[in-house]
C-alpha positions as CSV (number, residue, x, y, z in Angstrom):
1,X,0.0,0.0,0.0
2,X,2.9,2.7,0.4
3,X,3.8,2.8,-3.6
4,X,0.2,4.1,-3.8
5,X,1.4,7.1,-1.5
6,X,3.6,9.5,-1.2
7,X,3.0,10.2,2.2
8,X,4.8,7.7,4.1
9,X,3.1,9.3,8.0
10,X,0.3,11.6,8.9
11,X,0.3,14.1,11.7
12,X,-2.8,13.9,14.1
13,X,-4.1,17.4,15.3
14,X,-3.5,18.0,18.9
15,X,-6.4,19.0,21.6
16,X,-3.9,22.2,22.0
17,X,-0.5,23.6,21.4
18,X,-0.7,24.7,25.0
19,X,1.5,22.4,27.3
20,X,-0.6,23.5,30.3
21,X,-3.9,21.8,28.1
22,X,-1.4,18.9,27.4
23,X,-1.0,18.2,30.7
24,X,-4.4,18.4,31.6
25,X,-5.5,16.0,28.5
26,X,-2.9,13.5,29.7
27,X,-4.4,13.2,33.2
28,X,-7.6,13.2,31.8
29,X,-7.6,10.3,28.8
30,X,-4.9,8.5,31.7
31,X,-8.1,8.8,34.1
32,X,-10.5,8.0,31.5
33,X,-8.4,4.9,30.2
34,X,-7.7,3.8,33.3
35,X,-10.9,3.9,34.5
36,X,-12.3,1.9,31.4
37,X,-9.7,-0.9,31.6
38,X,-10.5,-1.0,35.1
39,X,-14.2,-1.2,34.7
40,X,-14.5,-3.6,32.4
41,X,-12.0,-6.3,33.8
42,X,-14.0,-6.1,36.8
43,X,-16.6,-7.3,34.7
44,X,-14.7,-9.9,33.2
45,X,-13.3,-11.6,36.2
46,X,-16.3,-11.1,38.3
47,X,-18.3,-13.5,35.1
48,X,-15.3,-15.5,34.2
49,X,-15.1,-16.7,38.4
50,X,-18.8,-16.6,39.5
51,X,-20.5,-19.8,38.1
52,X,-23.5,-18.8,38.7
53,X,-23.1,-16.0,35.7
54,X,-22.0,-18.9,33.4
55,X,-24.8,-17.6,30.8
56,X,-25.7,-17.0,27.5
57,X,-26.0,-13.0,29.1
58,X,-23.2,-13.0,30.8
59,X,-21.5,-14.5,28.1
60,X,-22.0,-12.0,26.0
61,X,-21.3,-9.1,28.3
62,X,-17.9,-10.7,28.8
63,X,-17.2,-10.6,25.1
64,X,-18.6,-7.1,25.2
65,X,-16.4,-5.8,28.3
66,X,-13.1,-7.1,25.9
67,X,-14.8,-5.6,23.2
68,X,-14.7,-2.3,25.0
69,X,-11.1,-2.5,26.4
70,X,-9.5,-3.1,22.6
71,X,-11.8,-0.6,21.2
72,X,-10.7,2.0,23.2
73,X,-7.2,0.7,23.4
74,X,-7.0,1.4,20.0
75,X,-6.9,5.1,20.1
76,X,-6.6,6.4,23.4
77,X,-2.8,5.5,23.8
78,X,-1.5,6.5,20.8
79,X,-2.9,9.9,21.9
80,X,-1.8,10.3,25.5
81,X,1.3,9.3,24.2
82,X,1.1,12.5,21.6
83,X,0.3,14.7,24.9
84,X,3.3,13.5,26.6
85,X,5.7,13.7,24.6
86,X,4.1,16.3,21.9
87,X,4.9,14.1,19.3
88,X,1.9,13.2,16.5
89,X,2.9,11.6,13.8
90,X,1.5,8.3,13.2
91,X,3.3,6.1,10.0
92,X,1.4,5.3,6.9
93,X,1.4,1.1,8.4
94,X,0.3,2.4,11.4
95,X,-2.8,4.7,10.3
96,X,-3.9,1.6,8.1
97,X,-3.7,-0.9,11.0
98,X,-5.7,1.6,13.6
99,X,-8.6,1.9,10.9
100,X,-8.6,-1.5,10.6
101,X,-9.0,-2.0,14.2
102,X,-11.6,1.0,14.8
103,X,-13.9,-0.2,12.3
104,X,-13.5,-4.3,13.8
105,X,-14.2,-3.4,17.2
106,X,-16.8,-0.4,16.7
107,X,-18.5,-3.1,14.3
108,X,-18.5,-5.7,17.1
109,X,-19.7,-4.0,19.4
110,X,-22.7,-2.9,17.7
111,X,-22.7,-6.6,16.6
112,X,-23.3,-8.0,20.1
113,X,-25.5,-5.7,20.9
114,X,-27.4,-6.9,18.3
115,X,-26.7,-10.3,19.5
116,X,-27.3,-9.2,23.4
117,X,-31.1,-7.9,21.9
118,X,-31.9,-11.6,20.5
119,X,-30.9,-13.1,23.8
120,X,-33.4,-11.1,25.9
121,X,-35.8,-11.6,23.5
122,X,-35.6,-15.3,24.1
123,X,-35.4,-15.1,27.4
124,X,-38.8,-13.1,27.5
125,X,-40.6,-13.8,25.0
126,X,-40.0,-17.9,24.9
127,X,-38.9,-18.4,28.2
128,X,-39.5,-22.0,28.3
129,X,-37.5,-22.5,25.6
130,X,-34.3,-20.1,26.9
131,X,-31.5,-22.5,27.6
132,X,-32.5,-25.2,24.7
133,X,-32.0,-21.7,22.0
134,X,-29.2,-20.6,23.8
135,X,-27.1,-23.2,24.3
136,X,-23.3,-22.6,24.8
137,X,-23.2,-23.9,21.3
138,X,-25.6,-21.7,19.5
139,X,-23.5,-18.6,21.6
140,X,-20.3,-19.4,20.2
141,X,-21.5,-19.6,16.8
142,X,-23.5,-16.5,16.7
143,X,-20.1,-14.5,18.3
144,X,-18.1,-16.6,15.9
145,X,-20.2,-15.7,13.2
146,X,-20.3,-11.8,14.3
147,X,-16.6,-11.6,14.3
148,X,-16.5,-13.0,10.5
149,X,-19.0,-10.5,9.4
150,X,-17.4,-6.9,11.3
151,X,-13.8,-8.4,10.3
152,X,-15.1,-8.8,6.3
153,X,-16.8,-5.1,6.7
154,X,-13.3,-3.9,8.3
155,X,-11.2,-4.9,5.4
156,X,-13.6,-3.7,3.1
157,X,-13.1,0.0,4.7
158,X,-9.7,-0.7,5.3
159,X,-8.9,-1.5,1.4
160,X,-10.9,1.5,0.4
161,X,-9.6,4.0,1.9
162,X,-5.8,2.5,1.7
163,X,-6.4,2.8,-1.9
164,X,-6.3,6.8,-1.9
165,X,-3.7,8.6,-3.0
166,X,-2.0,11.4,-0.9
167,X,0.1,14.3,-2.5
168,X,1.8,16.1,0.1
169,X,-1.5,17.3,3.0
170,X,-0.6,14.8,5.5
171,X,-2.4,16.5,8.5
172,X,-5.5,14.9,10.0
173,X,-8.2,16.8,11.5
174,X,-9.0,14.2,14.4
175,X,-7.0,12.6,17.1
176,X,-6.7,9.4,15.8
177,X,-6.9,8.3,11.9
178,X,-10.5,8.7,10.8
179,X,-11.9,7.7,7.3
180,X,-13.7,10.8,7.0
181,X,-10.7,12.8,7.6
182,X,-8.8,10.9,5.4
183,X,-11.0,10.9,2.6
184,X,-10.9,15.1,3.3
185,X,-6.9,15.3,2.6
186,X,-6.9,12.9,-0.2
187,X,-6.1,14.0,-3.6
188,X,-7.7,11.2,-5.9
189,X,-11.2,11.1,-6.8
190,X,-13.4,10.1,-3.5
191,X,-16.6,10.0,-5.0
192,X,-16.9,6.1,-5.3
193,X,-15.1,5.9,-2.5
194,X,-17.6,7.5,-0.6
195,X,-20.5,6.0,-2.0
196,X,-19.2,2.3,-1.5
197,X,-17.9,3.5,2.5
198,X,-21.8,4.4,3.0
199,X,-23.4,1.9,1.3
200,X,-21.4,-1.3,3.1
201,X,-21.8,0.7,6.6
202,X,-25.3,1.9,6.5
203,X,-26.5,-1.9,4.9
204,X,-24.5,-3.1,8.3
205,X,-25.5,-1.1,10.6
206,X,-29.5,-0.7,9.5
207,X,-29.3,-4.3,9.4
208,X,-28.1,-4.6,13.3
209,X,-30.4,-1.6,13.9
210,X,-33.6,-3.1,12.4
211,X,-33.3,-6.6,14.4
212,X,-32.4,-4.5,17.7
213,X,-36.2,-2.6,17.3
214,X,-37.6,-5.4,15.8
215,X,-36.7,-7.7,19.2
216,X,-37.4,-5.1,21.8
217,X,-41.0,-4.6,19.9
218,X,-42.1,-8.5,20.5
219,X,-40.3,-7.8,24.1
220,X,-42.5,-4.7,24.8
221,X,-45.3,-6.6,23.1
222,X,-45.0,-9.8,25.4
223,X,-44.3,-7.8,28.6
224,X,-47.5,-5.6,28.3
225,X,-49.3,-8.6,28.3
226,X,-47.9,-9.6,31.5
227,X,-50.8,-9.1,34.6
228,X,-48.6,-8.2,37.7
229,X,-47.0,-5.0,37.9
230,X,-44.1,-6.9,39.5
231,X,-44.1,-9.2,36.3
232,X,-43.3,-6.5,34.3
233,X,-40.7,-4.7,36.3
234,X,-38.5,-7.7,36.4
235,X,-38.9,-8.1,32.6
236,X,-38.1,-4.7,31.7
237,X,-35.4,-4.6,34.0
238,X,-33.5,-7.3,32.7
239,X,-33.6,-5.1,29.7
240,X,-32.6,-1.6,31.1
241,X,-29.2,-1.7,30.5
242,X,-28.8,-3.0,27.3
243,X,-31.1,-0.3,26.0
244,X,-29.1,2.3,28.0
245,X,-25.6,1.2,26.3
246,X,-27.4,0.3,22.9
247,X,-29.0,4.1,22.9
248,X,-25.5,6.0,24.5
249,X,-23.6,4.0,21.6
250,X,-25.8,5.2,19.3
251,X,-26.2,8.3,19.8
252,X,-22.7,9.0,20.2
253,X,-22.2,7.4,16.5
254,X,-24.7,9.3,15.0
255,X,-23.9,12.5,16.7
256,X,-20.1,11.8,15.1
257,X,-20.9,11.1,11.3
258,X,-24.7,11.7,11.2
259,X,-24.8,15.4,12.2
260,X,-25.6,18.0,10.2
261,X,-22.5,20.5,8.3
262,X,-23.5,23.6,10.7
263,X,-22.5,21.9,13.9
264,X,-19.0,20.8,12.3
265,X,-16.1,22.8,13.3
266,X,-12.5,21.1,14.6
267,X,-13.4,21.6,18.2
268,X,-16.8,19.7,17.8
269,X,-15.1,17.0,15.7
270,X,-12.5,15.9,18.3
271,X,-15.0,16.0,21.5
272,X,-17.3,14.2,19.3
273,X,-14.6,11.6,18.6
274,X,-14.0,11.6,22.1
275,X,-17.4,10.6,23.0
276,X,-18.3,7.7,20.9
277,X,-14.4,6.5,21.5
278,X,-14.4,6.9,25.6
279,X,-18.0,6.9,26.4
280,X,-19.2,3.3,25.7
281,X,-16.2,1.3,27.1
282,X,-15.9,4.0,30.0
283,X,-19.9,3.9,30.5
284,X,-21.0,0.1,29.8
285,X,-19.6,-1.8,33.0
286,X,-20.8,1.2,35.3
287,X,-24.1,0.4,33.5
288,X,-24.2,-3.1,33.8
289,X,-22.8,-2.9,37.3
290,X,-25.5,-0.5,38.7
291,X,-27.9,-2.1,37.1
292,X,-27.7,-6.1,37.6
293,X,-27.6,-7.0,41.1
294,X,-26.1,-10.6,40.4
295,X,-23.3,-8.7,39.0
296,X,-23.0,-6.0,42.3
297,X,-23.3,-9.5,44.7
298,X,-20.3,-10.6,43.0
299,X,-18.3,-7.4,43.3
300,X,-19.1,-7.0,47.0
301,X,-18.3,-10.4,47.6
302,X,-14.7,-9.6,46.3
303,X,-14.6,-6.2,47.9
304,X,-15.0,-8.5,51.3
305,X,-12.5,-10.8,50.0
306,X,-9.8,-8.3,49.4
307,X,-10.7,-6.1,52.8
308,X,-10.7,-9.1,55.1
309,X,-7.3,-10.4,53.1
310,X,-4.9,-8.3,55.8
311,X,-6.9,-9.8,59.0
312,X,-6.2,-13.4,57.6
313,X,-2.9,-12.7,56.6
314,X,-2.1,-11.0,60.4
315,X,-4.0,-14.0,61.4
316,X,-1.2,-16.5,60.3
């Protein structure tokens, strides 16, 4: 791909050129990263250890959790990095390989939450039937199967947009190498380019979108019908935090490449690329955690694990 350039690096635009805003955007993204890596390896451990969340849910909110610590893995070090030590440039290899990775785990995780949407509207709407749909079997195919599909769609993006030409503009308006920004400093002829980007994306992502509404209208459906107040408030609970992350993802994604020309400027482009990069895996396992008391047993059962670990230790 680099004979088709003569670019051989990009430069990625900085928050600021001030060092005393460098600073502060290395504490913060450290925080936030931290804080995400942290989160979600909580929720990891606390499924992968606790037998009793050996579930197709479960399941899936562990692949979801790793999903969210290489998704934001993929761009948040590279630019506290940039902070530290001021430098931005990013090689030609390197820009290829973090679209490529963006576009896998952004398309999983809208993937399994597609996935995640099916498996509660199972578990509502044919309960009796739950555990003979979802077997561990029929899980591991449909993950399988989800990763096959987002890594075919990320090496279609990938092999688009590595097939522009670049004649000298090497700067990229967004922290981290974006197609859309890409496609901006390119000098060959991005019209097909564009149109093929938009049509594989939005037949992938309606298609995720569509079965998402479609499951959580037989859900609403089936839980209406429910008699006992009770009856529903369990159901819709269960529920609750999948719409929560499903709606914050969303929004965040639409708000980056959905929104209209007048609310584009350089400032509103890298917060918004912030958001839908931070938010989710930062957001999802307080979500889930907050929300699912099998999950906040299991994390208070480990907080009085590690607290009563000095006593026993003083003990012997």
């Amino acid at each position: 791909m680099a004979n088709q350039s003569s670019v051989n690096e990009f430069l990625l635009v900085g928050f600021s050129d001030d060092h005393n805003v460098q600073v502060f955007h290395f504490v913060m993204f450290l925080i936030t990263y931290l804080t995400a890596l942290v989160g979600n390896f909580v929720i990891m451990t606390a499924v992968a250890l606790d037998h009793q969340l050996h579930s197709s849910m479960y399941f899936f909110l562990f692949s979801l959790s790793l999903v969210d610590v290489c998704y934001i893995s993929t761009t948040v070090p590279k630019s506290i990095d940039a902070s530290l030590t001021n430098n931005r440039l990013i090689s030609y290899a390197g820009c290829v390989t973090q679209i490529f990775l963006v576009t896998t785990f952004g398309g999983e995780e809208l993937a399994l939450l597609t996935i995640m949407a099916y498996d509660r509207y199972v578990a509502i709407c044919h309960p009796l039937r739950y555990r003979l749909i979802m077997n561990c079997e029929a899980c591991i195919q449909m993950v399988a199967a989800s990763w096959i599909s987002t890594l075919i769609d990320a090496v279609l993006h990938t092999a688009f947009t590595s097939s522009l030409n670049f004649c000298g503009q090497n700067m990229i308006g967004q922290f981290f190498c974006d197609i859309p920004q890409l496609q901006k400093i390119s000098c060959s002829d991005i019209k097909v380019n564009q149109v093929l980007i938009f049509v594989i994306g939005l037949s992938v992502n309606s298609f995720c979108v569509t079965l998402i509404v479609v499951s959580y209208g037989y859900i609403f459906s089936t839980v209406m019908k429910i008699p006992s107040d009770e009856g529903r408030y369990k159901a819709f609970s269960t529920c609750t935090p999948h719409l929560i992350v499903f709606s914050l993802f969303m929004i965040t994604v639409l708000f980056s490449y959905m929104r209209p020309k007048s609310l584009s400027s350089p400032t509103i482009d890298l917060l918004s690329a912030a958001l839908y990069t931070f938010l989710p895996p930062v957001l999802n396992p307080i979500i889930y955690s907050l929300r699912n008391k099998e999950i906040q047993k299991n994390l208070m059962a480990c907080n009085k694990l590690i607290c009563s670990l000095p006593i026993s230790t003083r003990n012997i």
